[in-house]
C-alpha positions in Angstrom: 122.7 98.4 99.9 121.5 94.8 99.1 117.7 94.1 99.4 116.6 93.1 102.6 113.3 91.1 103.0 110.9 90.3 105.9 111.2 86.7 106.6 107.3 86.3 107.2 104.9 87.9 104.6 102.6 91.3 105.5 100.8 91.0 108.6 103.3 89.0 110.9 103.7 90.1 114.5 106.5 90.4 117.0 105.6 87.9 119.5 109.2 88.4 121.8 111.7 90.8 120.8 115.2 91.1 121.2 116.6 91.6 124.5 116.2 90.3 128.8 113.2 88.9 129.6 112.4 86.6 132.6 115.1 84.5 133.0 117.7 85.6 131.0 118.2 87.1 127.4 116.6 86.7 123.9 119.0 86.7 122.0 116.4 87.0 118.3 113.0 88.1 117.6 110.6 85.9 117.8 107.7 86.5 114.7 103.9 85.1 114.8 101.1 85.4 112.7 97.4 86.4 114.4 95.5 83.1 114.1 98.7 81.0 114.5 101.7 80.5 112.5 102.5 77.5 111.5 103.2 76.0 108.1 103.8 80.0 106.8 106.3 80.7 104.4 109.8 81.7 105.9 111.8 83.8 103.6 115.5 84.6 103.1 116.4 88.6 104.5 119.2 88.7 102.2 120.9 86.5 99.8 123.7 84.4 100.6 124.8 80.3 100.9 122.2 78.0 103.7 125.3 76.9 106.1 122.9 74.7 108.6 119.3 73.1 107.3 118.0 70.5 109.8 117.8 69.5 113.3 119.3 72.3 115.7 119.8 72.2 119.7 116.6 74.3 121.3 115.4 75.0 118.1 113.8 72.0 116.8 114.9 72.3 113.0 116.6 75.1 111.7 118.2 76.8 108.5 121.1 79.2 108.2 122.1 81.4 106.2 125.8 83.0 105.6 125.7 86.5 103.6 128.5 87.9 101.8 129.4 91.3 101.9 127.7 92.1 97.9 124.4 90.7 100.0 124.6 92.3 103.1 127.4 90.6 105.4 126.4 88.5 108.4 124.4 85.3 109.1 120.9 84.8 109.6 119.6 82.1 111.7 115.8 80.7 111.6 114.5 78.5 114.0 111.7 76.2 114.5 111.1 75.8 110.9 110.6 72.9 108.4 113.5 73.4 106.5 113.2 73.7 102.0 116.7 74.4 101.1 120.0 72.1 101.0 123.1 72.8 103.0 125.2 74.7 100.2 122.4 75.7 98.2 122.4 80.0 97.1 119.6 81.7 98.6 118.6 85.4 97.3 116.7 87.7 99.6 112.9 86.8 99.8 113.3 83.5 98.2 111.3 80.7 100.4 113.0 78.7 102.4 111.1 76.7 104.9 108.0 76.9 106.7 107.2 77.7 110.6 106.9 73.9 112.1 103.9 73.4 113.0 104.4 70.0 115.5 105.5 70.7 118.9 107.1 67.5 119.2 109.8 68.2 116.1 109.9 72.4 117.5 111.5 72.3 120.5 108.2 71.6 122.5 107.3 75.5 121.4 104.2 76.7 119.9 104.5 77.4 116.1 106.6 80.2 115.6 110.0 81.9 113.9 112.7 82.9 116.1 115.1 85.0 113.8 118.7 85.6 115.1 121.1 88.2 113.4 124.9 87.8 113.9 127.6 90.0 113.2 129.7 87.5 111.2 129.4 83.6 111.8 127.0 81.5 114.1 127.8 81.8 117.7 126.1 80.0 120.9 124.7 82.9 122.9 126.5 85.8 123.1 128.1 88.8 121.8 127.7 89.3 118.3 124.5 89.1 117.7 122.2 91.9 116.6 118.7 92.9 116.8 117.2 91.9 113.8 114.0 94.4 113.6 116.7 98.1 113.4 118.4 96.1 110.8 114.8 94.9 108.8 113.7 98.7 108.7 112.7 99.8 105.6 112.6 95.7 104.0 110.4 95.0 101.1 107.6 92.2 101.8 107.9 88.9 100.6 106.4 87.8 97.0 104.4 84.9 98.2 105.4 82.1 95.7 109.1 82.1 95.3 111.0 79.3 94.0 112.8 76.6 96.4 114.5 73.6 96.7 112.6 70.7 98.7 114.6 68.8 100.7 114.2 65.2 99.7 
């Protein structure tokens, strides 16, 4: 199988998980850090080609990520981040690729945080086809934390 990577480095929390909560579904896991999250590093799961870098509906800013089958198959989305890679750019599994936002404004009026969806295939609004992402990060390696990237300029 192709590596899979935490997308926060050693020591992150799960702040909501996958799954109902009051008012409806969560359809990712949402990942903190004790002593607040934002500006961390935010790290690619699995290799594959950024699809999406830039503003996103609910999420603030967002990047993702498409995987071919040799990296793991699927697509990773990761929200309320400061985007570091290009649309098109290759991506391999714990390479950096943005930071957690750290301005509410430019978030989607959230608190500092990553919300990490899994889907099956492509990008779909809410809905079937998307997965729980921490059954699918068991057994992932932790992040090296100085990885190369790409700013966005």
């Amino acid at each position: 199988m192709p590596p899979r990577v935490w997308p926060l480095e050693r020591g992150h929390v799960v702040t909501s998980p996958f799954g109902p909560r009051s008012g409806g579904f969560h359809w990712g896991t949402d990942f903190g850090w004790p002593g607040g999250s934002a500006n961390r590093p935010v790290f690619a799961t699995q290799g594959g080609y950024v699809t999406h870098s830039g503003p996103a509906t609910g999420f603030g800013l967002w990047v993702v990520v498409d995987h071919p089958a040799a990296d793991g198959a699927g697509t990773t989305v990761y929200g309320h981040v400061s985007p570091e890679v290009p649309v098109g750019r290759r991506v391999e599994a714990g390479e950096r690729i943005a930071t957690v936002n750290p301005n509410r404004a430019t978030n989607g009026n959230v608190d500092p945080h990553l919300h990490l969806e899994w889907h099956r295939s492509v990008w779909v609004p809410p809905g079937p086809g998307r997965l729980d992402p921490l059954p699918l990060l068991a057994g992932a390696a932790y992040p090296i934390a100085i990885r190369r990237h790409v700013l966005l300029g």
